[in-house]
C-alpha positions in Angstrom: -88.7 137.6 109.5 -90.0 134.4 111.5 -87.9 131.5 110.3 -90.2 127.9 109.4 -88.5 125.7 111.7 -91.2 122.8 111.0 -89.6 122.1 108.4 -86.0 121.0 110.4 -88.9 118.1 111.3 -87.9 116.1 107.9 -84.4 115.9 108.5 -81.3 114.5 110.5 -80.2 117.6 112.6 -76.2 118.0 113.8 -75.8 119.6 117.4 -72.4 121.6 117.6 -70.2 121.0 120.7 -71.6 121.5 123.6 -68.7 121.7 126.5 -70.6 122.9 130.1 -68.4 124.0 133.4 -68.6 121.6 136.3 -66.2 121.6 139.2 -64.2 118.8 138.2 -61.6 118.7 135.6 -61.5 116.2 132.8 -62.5 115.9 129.2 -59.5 115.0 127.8 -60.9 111.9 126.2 -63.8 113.9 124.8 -61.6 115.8 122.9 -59.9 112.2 121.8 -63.5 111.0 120.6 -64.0 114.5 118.8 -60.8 113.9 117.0 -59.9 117.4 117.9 -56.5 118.4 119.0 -54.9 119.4 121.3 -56.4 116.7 123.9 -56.7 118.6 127.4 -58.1 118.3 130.9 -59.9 121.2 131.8 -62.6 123.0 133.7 -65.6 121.7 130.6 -65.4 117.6 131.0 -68.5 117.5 129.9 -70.3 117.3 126.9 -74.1 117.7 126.6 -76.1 116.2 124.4 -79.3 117.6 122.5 -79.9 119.3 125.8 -82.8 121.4 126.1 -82.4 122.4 130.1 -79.4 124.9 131.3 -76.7 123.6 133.4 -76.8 125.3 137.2 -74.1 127.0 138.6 -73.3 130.9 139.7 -71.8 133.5 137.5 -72.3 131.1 134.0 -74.1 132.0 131.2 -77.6 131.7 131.4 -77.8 129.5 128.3 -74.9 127.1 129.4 -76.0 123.5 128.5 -78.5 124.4 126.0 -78.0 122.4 122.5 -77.6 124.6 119.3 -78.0 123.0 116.0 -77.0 124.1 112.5 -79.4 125.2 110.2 -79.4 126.9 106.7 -80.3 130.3 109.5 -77.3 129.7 111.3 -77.4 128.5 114.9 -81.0 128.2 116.3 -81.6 126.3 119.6 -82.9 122.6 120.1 -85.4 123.4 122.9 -86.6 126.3 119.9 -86.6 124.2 117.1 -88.5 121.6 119.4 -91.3 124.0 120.8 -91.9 125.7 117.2 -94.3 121.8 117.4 -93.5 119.5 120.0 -95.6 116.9 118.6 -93.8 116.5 115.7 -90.4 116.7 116.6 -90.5 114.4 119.8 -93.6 112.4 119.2 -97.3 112.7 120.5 -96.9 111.0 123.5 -93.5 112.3 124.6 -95.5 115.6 123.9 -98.5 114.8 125.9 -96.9 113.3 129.1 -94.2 114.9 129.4 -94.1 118.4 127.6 -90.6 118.1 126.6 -87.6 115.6 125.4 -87.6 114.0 128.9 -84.1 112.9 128.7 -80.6 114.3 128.8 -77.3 112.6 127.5 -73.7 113.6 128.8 -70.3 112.4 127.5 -68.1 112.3 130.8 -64.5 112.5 130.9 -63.4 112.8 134.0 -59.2 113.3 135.2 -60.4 113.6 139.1 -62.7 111.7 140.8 -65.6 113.5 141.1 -67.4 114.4 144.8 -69.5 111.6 146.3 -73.3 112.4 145.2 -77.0 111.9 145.2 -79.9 112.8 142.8 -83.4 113.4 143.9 -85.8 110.4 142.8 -89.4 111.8 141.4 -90.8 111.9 144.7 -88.0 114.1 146.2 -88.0 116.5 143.2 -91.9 116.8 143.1 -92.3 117.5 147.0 -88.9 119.5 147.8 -87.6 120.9 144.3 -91.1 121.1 142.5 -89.6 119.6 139.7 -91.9 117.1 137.5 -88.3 115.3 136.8 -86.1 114.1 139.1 -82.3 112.4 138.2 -82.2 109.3 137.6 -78.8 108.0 135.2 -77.1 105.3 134.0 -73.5 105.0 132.7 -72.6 103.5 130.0 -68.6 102.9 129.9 -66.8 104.3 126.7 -63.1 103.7 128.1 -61.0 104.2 131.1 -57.4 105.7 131.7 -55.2 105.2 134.2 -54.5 108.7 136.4 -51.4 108.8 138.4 -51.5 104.8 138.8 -55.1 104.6 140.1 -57.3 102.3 137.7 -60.7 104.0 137.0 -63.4 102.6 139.4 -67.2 103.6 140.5 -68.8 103.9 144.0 -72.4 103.7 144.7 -74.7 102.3 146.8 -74.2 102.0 151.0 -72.2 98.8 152.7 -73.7 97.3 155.1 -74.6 99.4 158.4 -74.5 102.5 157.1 -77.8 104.6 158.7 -78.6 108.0 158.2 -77.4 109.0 161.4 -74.1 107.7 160.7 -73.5 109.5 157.4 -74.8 112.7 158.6 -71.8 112.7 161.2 -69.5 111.5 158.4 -70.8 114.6 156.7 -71.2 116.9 159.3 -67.6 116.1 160.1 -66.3 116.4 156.5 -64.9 112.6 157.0 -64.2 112.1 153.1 -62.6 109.2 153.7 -65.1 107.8 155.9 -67.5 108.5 153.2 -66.1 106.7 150.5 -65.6 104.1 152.5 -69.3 103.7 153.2 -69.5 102.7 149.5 -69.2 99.9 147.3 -65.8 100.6 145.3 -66.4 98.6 141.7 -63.5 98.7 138.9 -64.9 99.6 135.4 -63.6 98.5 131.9 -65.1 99.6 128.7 -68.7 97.8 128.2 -69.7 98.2 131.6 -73.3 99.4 132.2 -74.9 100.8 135.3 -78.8 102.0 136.6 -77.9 105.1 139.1 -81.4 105.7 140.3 -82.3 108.7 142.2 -81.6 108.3 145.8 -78.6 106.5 145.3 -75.2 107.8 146.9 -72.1 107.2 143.8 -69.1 109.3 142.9 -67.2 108.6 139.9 -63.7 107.9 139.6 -60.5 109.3 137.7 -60.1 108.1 134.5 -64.0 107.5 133.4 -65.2 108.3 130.2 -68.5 107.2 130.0 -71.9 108.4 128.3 -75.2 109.5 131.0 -78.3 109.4 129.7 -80.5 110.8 132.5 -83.5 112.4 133.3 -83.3 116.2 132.2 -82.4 118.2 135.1 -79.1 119.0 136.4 -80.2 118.7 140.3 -77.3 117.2 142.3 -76.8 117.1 146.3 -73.3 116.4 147.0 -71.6 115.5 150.6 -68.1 117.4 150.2 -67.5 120.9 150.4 -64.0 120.9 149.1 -63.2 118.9 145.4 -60.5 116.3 145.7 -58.3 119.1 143.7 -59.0 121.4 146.3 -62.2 123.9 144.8 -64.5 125.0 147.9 -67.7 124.2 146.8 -70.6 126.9 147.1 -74.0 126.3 150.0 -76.1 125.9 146.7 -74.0 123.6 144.6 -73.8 121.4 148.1 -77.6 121.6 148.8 -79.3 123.1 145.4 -81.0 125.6 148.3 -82.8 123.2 150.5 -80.8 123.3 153.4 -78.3 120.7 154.8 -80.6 118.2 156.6 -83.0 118.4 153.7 -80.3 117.7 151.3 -79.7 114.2 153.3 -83.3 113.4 152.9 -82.4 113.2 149.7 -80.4 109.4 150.2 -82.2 106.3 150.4 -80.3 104.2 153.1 -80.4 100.8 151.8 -77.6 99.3 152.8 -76.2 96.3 150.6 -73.3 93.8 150.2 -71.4 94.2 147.1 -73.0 91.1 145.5 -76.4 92.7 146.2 -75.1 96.1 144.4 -73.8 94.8 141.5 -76.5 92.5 141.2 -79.2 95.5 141.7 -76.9 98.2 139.3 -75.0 96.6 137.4 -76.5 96.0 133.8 -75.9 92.9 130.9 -75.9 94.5 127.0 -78.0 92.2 125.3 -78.2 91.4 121.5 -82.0 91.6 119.8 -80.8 91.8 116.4 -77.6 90.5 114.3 -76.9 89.2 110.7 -74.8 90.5 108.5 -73.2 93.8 108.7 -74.6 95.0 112.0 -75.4 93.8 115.5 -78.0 96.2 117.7 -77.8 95.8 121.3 -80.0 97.1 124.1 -78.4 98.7 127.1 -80.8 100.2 128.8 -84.7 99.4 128.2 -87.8 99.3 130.1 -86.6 96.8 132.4 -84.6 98.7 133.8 -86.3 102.3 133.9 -89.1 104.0 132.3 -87.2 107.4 131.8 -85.1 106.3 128.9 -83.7 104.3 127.0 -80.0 103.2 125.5 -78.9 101.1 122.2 -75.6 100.2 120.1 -75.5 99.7 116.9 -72.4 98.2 115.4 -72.5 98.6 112.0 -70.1 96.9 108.9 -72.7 97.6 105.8 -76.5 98.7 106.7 -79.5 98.4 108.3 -82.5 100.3 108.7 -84.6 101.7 111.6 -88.3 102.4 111.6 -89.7 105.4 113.9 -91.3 104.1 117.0 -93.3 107.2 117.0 -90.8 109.4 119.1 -87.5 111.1 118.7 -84.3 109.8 119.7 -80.6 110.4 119.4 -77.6 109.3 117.4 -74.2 109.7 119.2 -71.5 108.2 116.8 -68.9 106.9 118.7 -66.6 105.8 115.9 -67.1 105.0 112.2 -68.3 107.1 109.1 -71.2 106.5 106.8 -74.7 107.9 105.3 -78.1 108.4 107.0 -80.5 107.5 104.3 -84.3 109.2 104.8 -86.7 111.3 102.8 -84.7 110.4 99.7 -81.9 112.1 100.6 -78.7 110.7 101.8 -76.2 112.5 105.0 -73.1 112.1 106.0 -72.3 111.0 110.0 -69.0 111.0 111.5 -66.7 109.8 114.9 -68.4 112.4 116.9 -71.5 113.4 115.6 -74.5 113.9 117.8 -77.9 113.7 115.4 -81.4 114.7 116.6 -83.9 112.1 114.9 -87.8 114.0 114.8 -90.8 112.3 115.1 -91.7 112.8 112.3 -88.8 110.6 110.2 -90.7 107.4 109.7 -87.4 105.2 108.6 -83.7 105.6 108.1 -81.3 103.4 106.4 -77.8 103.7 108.2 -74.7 102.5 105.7 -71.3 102.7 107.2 -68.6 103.4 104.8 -66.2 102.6 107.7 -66.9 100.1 110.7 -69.2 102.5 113.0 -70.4 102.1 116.6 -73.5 104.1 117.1 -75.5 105.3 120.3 -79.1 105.4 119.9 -80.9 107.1 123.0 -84.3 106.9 123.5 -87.2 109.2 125.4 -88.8 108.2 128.5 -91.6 105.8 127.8 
């Protein structure tokens, strides 16, 4: 019997957990936002957010990555429930242009620091990957730990004199610490925001937990062939197939001071709307990048969003409290991820305990 999954279009849908592999460790903290117990660092230090693209990586399940919601019919996928009618579940637009959500969120614990990186930009992915996406990502920071004494930090972006040739012999020569070194090294706290665009080389540090929202592939060109905790990295996973010297195509070798980085990366939250009971910040808008977008929504009492015309993406960070839409009222909780269609013209959020909630946004 085909199951009407139009009719998911009318209201809030719940993703279960969605834990992928990666070849750090981490996730402790994940399981500390979850509220689940016990609280471990392990091989899944990611979470993935109404995903509709699988994560890449030998010998996994095909369908690793890929969002499942509840439904009255059990488990049915996202990217399913999405092309039963794209148009109204993400929007006309986001339906035209793009064919799909566009976007990808992550909730990133990690215990190690992970291998320095780089993600295509859209011309790199078009001409070498042919992918119509290519990976750029912001992080938004969620909170820190401190890991064996080292206080959680960020790299990105080259210093000053680095030139291709120079990091293909630190590469070539598997100088890690010559590598990092060639990066700007920037300590984090909780509220920190930063634009990763494609092209830029970063690595995060232990101790991170921070939410991605990123463009929706999981392309990613990295410059070590061993982890820091000692896992030998496969030829694919280093160049995602395209061969070593096309993999460092991938860089754009800018080289900045660290004024100049933090200045170009480094994002201010600003407030566009407070008054009683709840103050909505932007994170990341249009001025920044055109492939998503990021709010918070601090919430002591209610307010009310009207639909834009697209989908988007509740990620409670703490807090409990009702969705209010289509006459019908839903619960959210610390740790609820909540698809928004199209379709929902306005929702009324009431806390019934201080809240802090996410609100991602598609590509405009």
């Amino acid at each position: 019997m085909k199951i009407d999954l139009q009719k998911y279009a009318q209201i809030p849908l719940k993703q279960i957990s969605n834990r992928v592999w990666r070849t750090y460790s981490g996730g402790a903290l994940i399981d500390n936002w979850k509220e689940d117990t016990p609280e471990v660092d392990n091989s899944f230090p990611e979470e993935w957010i109404m995903s509709t693209v699988t994560a890449r990586g030998k010998n996994r399940p095909e369908d690793e990555g890929l969002s499942k919601v509840e439904t009255t019919e059990g488990l049915i996928a996202l990217k399913d429930i999405i092309e039963s009618n794209k148009e109204l579940f993400i929007g006309k637009k986001v339906a035209e242009k793009y064919g799909s959500t566009g976007v990808l969120i992550k909730m990133l614990d990690s215990q190690e620091r992970l291998t320095i990186q780089v993600h295509p930009d859209k011309t790199y992915a078009k001409d070498i990957l042919n992918s119509s996406f290519g990976k750029t990502e912001s992080w938004y920071v969620l909170n820190t730990r401190e890991i064996e004494g080292e206080t959680s930090v960020v790299y990105m972006g080259f210093k000053k004199g680095v030139t291709r040739e120079k990091w293909e012999e630190l590469f070539l020569n598997q100088d890690i610490e010559g590598m990092l070194n060639s990066l700007h090294k920037i300590e984090v706290k909780p509220g920190d925001a930063f634009m990763i665009y494609g092209g830029v080389p970063h690595a995060i540090g232990s101790g991170c937990f921070l939410m991605e929202v990123q463009e929706p592939t999981d392309y990613t060109m990295r410059v070590e062939k061993i982890t820091p905790a000692g896992l030998e990295i496969s030829p694919e996973l280093i160049h995602q197939g395209v061969g070593e010297q096309t993999m460092l195509d991938c860089f754009h070798y800018g080289d900045y001071t660290l004024e100049e980085a933090i200045d170009k990366w480094k994002i201010e939250p600003k407030t566009i709307d407070s008054a009683d009971g709840h103050t909505l910040n932007t994170i990341f808008n249009t001025k920044h990048t055109n492939c998503f977008g990021l709010s918070e929504l601090y919430l002591d009492g209610e307010h009310s969003i009207a639909s834009n015309g697209s989908f988007y993406v509740i990620v409670v960070y703490f807090g409990t409290g009702t969705l209010h839409c289509n006459g019908k009222a839903y619960t959210y909780n610390q740790g609820d991820e909540i698809f928004i269609s199209a379709a929902i013209e306005n929702i009324t959020f009431k806390s019934t305990k201080s809240s802090k909630l996410l609100l991602c946004y598609p590509p405009s």
